[in-house]
Residue frames as qw, qx, qy, qz and C-alpha x, y, z in Angstrom:
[[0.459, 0.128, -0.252, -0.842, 5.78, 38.06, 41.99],
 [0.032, 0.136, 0.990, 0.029, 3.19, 35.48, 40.85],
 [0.311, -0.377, -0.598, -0.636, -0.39, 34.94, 40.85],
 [0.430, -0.366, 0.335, -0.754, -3.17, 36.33, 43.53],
 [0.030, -0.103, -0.989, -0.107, -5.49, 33.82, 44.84],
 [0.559, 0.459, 0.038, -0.690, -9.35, 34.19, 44.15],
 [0.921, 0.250, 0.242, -0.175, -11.42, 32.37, 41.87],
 [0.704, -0.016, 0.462, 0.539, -9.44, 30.64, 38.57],
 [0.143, -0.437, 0.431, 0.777, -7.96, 32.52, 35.84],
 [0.628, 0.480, -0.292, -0.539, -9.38, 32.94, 32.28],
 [0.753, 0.357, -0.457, -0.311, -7.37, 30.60, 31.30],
 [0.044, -0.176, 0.943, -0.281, -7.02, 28.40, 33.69],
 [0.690, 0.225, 0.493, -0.480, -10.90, 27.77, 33.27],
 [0.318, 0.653, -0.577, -0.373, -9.94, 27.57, 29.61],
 [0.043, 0.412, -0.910, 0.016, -7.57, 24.52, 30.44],
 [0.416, 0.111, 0.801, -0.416, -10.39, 22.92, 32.99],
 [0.734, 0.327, 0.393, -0.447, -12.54, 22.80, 29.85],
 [0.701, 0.386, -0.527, -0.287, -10.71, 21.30, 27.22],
 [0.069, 0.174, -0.957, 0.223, -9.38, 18.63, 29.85],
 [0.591, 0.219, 0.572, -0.525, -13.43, 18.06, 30.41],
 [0.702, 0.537, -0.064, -0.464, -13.94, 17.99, 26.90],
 [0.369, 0.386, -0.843, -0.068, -11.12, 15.31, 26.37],
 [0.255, 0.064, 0.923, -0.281, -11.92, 13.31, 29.27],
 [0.673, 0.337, 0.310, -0.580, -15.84, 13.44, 27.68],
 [0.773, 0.494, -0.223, -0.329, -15.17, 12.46, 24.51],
 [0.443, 0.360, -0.821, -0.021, -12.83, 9.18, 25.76],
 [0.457, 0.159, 0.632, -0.605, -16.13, 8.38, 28.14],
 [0.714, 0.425, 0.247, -0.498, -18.09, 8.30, 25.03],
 [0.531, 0.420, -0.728, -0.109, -15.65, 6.59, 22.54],
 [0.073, -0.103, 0.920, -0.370, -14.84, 4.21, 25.24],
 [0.627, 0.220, 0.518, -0.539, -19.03, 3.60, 26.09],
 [0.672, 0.492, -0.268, -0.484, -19.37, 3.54, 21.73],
 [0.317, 0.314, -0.894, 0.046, -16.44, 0.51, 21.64],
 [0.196, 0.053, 0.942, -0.268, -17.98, -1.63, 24.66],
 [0.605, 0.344, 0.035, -0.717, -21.17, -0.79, 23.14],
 [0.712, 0.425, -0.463, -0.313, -20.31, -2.58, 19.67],
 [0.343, 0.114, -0.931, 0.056, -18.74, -5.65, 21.72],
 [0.611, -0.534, -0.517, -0.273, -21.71, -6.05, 23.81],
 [0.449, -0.217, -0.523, 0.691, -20.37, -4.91, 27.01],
 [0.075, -0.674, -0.316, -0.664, -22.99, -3.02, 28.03],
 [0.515, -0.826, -0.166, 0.156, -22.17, -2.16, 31.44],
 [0.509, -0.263, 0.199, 0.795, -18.88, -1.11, 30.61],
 [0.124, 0.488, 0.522, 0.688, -20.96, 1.21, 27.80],
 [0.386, -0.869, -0.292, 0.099, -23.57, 2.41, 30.85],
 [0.628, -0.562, -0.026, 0.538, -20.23, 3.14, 32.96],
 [0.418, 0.053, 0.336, 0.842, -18.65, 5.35, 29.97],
 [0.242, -0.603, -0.649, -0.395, -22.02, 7.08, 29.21],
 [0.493, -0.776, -0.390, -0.043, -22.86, 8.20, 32.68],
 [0.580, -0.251, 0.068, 0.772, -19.21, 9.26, 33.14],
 [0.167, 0.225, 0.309, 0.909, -19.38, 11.43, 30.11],
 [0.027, 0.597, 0.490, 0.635, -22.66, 12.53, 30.98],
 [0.454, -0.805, -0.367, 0.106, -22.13, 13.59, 34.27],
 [0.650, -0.051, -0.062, 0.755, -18.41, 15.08, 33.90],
 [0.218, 0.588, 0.192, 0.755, -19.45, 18.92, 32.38],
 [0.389, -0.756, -0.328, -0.411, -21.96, 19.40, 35.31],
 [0.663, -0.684, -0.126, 0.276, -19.86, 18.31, 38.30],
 [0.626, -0.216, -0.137, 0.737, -16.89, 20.36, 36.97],
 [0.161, 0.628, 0.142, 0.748, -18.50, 23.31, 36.53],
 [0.621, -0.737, -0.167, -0.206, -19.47, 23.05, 40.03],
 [0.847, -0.195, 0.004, 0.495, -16.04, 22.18, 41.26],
 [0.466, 0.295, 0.080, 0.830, -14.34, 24.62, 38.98],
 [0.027, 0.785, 0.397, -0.474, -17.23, 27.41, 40.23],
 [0.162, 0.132, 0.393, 0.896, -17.17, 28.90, 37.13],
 [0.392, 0.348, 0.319, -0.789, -20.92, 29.85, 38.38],
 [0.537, 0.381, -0.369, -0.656, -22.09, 29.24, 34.38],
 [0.663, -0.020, 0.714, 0.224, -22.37, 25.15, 34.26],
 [0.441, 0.822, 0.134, -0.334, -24.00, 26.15, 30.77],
 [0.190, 0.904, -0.315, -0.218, -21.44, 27.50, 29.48],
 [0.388, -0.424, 0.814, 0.080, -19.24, 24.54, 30.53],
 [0.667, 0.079, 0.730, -0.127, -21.61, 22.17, 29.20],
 [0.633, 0.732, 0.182, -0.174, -21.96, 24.14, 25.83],
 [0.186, 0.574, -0.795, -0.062, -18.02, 24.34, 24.92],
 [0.301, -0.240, 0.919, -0.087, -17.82, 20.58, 26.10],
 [0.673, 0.551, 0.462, -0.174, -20.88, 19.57, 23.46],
 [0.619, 0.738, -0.139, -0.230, -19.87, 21.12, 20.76],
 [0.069, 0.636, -0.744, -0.194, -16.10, 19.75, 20.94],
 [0.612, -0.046, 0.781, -0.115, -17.98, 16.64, 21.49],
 [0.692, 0.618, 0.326, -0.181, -19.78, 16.95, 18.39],
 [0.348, 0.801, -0.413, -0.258, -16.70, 18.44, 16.12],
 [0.006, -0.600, 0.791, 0.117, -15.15, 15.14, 16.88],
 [0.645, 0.176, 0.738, -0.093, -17.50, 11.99, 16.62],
 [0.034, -0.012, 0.777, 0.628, -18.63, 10.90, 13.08],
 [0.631, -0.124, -0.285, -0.711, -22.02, 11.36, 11.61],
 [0.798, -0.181, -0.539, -0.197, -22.46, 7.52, 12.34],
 [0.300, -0.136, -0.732, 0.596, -20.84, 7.53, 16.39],
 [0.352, -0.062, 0.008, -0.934, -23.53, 10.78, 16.48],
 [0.574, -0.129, -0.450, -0.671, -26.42, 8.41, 15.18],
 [0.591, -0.191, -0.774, 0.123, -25.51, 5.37, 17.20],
 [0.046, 0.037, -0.475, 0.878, -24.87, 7.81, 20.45],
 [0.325, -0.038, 0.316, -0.891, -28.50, 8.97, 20.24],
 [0.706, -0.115, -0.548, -0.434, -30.10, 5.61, 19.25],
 [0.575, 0.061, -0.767, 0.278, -28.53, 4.82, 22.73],
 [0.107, -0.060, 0.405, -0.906, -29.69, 7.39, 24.39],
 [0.630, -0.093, -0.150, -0.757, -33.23, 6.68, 23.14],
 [0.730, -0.240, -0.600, -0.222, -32.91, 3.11, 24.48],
 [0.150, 0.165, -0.578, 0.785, -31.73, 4.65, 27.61],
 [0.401, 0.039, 0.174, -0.898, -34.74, 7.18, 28.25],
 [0.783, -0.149, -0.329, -0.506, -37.47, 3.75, 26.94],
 [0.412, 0.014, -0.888, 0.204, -36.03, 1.33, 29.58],
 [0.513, -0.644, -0.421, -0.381, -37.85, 3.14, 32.07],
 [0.729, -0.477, -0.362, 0.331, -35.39, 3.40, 34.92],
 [0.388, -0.852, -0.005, 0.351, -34.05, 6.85, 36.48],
 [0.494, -0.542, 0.485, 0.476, -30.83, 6.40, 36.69],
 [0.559, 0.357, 0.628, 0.407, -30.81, 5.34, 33.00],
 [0.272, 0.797, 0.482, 0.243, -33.10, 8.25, 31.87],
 [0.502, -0.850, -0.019, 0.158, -30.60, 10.50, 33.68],
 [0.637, -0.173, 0.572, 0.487, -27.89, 9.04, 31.90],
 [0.337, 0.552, 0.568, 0.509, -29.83, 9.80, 28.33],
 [0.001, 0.983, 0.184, 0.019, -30.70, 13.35, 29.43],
 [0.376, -0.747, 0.226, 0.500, -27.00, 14.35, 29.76],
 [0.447, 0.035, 0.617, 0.646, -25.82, 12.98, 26.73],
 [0.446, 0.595, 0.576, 0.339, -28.34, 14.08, 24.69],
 [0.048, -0.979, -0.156, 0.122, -27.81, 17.70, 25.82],
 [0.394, -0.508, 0.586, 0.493, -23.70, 16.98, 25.15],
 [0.434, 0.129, 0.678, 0.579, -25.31, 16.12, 21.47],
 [0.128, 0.220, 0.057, -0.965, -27.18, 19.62, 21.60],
 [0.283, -0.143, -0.834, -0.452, -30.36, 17.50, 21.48],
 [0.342, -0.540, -0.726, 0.254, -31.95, 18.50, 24.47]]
């Protein structure tokens, strides 16, 4: 016996999104910590991780929906930060999106849409 092969299973997509939603939300702890010691390229590098992770595995997984991916992987983000990682997150994002550079503003558009702010 066993399993056909074809796309993934319920719950094997399941799996693929809490393991996004962990790996996101120790991108964005991780970015929040170098943040507060001034390491702000280690902060970028966490950040840009987390804010690219939802999109490229929904592509990867082909779950067709990124959406869907990205909206389960927000909200666990959000059930687990604190009011005050929340504030700092999107005071970072906003000095993302005013530096003026792309890649940056690119960076602030994921997050903020992982803090159902976009």
């Amino acid at each position: 016996g066993g399993q056909g092969g074809g796309t993934g299973s319920k719950a094997e997509e399941e799996q693929i999104r809490a393991a996004v939603g962990a790996r996101v939300r120790a991108q964005v702890g991780g970015g929040l910590r170098a943040e507060r010691a001034g390491d702000l390229v280690g902060a970028k590098r966490g950040f840009e991780a987390a804010a690219k992770l939802p999109k490229l595995v929904a592509e990867i997984a082909n779950t067709g929906d990124s959406q869907a991916v990205i909206d389960e992987v927000a909200s666990s983000l959000r059930d687990t930060l604190s009011e005050e990682e929340e504030v700092a997150l999107s005071e970072i994002c906003w000095e993302l999106e005013d530096s003026g550079e792309p890649e940056n503003e690119q960076i602030a558009a994921g997050l903020l849409r992982l803090l159902g702010m976009k």
